[in-house]
Structures are given as structure tokens and as C-alpha cells.
N, C-alpha and C positions, 0 to 999 in steps of 0.2 A: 455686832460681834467685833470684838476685837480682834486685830493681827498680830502676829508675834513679830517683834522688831526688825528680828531676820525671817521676816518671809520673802521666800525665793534664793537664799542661801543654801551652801551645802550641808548634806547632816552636820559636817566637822568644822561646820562655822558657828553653826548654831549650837555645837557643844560644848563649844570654845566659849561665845558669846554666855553661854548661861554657867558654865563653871565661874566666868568673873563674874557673873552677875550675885553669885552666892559667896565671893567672897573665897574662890579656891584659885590659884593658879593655874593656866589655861594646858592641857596637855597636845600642842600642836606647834603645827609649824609654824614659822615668821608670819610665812606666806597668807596665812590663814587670819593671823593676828592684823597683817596689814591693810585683808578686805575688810574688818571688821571697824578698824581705824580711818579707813579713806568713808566709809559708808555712815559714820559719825555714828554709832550704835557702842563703841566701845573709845576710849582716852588713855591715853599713856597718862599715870602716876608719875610720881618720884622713883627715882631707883631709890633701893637701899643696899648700903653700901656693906660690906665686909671684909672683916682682915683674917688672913690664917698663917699659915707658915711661910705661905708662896706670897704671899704680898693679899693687895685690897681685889678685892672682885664687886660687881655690880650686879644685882639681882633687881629684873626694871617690876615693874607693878603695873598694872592695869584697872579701869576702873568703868561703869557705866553709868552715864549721865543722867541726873534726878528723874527728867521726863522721862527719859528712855524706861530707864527700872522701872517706872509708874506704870508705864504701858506693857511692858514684858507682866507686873504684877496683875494687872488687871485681865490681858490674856490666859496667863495661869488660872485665875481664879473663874475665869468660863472653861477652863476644861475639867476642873473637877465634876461639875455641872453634868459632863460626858461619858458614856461609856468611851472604853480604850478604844476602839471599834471606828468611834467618829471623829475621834481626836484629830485635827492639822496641823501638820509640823511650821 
């Protein structure tokens, strides 16, 4: 059986970790974003830059690594296998 990349993280890392993994913007802290970066499960992108009235601001991006996604994907796909019941976070 496989493990999910953040095993032994908090729920709000591991929600963090899986909204970038699908490609959404992460809803948390720095702090959260930071364990997920030092833990090499998640990579600072490019920022992308923007301009408005107030001048340019920087919106940074997040991304997770080939293998990592392989294995979060292969995880996923043993818990469909599960009732909700047995599932491990």
C-alpha cells in the first residue's frame, strides 16, 4: 500500500499539499506552505506578476514534484478501492 506524500502531516498541510496538487491555490498560511517546502513534497513556481492602479504586485505559485504527484496519484487510487470508513489520511 501506498502512503500519502504527507503522511504524518497536519490535516492543513495535507490540504494545502493536495489543493496544489490539483492545480488550486493553497488556502493557508506561509507557515504551512513552508513545512510543505522544507519537506520537498511541494516547490515554489514562478511568481506571476501583475499591474493595477497601485502599481505591480506578485502572486507566487506553487507546484509538486513529478514523482511526488505519482505517488500522492497512486495513493489516491488505493483509496477509492476503500470504504470512507478505512481510509488514512
Amino acid at each position: 500500500m501506498t502512503d500519502h506524500p504527507c503522511k504524518g502531516m497536519t490535516k492543513a498541510q495535507r490540504e494545502a499539499f493536495e489543493r496544489i496538487a490539483t492545480n488550486q491555490f493553497p488556502a493557508c498560511s506561509w507557515e504551512t506552505i513552508a513545512v510543505l517546502v522544507n519537506a520537498g513534497v511541494v516547490e515554489r513556481g514562478p511568481n506571476d506578476t501583475r499591474r493595477d492602479a497601485m502599481g505591480a504586485y506578485h502572486i507566487p505559485s506553487f507546484y509538486v514534484p513529478t514523482a511526488i504527484h505519482m505517488q500522492w496519484c497512486a495513493w489516491c487510487s488505493e483509496q477509492v478501492k476503500q470504504s470512507p470508513q478505512d481510509r488514512q489520511p
